[in-house]
C-alpha positions as CSV (number, residue, x, y, z in Angstrom):
1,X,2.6,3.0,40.2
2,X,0.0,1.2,38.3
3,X,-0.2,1.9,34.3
4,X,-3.3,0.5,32.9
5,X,-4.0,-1.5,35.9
6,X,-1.1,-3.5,35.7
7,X,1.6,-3.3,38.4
8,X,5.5,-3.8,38.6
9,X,5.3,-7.1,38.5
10,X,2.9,-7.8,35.5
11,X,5.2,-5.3,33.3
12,X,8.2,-7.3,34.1
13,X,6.4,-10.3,33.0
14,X,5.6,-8.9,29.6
15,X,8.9,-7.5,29.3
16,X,10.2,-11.2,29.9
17,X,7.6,-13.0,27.6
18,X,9.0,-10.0,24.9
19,X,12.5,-10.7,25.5
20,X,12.3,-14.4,24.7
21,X,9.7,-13.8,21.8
22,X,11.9,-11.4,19.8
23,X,15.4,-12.2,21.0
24,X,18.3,-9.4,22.4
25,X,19.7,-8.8,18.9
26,X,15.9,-7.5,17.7
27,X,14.9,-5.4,21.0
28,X,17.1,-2.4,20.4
29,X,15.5,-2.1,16.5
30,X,11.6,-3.1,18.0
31,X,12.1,0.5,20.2
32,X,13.7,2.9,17.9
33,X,10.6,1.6,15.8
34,X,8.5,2.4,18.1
35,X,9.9,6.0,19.7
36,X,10.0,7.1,15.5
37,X,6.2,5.9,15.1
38,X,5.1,8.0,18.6
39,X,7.1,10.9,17.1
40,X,5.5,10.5,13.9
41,X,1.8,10.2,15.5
42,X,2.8,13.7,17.5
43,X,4.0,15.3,14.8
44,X,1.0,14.5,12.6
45,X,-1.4,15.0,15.1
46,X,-0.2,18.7,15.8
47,X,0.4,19.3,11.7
48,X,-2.7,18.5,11.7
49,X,-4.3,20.9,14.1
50,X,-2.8,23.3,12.7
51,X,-4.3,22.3,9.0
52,X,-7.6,21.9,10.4
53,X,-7.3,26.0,11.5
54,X,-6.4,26.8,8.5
55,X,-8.9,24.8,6.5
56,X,-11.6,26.0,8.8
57,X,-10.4,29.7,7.3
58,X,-10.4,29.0,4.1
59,X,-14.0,27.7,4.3
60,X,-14.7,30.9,6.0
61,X,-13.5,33.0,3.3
62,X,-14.8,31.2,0.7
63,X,-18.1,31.0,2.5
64,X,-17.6,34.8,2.5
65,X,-16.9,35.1,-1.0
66,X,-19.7,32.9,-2.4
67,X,-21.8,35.4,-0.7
68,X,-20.4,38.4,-2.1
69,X,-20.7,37.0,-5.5
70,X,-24.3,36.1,-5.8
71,X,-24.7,40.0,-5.1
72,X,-22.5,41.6,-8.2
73,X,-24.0,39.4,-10.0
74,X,-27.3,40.6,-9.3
75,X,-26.4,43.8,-9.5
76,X,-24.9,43.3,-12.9
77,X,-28.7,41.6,-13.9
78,X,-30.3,44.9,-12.5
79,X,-27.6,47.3,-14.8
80,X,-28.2,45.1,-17.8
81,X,-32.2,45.0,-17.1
82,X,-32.4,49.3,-16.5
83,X,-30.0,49.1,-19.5
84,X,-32.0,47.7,-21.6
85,X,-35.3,48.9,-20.7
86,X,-33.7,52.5,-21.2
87,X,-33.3,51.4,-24.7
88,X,-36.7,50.3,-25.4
């Protein structure tokens, strides 16, 4: 079992060096740290999957809406145009 290239016995040796750098009494609070940070990096990262779907829709529909626009407005241009040329 080799995570990152390093075996057993290279894991315990960091585990040892981390032991005496941080003390027992500070271990147990270094890993609830850490499993709340990975839960917090998951849960962003799939919040924001699911933002990025939704933002990707609203550009859609505002993509389709700016296109839409553009057209009633020129045919409000042509009305007022005929309109007025009637009148003349």
């Amino acid at each position: 079992m080799a995570m990152f290239g390093l075996g057993i016995p290279e894991l315990v040796i960091i585990l040892v060096i981390i032991l005496v750098l941080f003390g027992p009494r500070r271990l147990p609070q270094m890993g609830s740290a850490i499993g709340k940070t990975i839960r917090q990096l998951r849960k962003a990262q799939e919040s924001g999957d699911d933002e990025d779907e939704e933002e990707y829709d609203d550009e859609l529909e505002d993509e389709e809406e700016e296109e839409t626009k553009p057209k009633k407005k020129a045919k409000k241009k042509a009305k007022k145009k005929s309109s007025s040329d009637d009148e003349e």
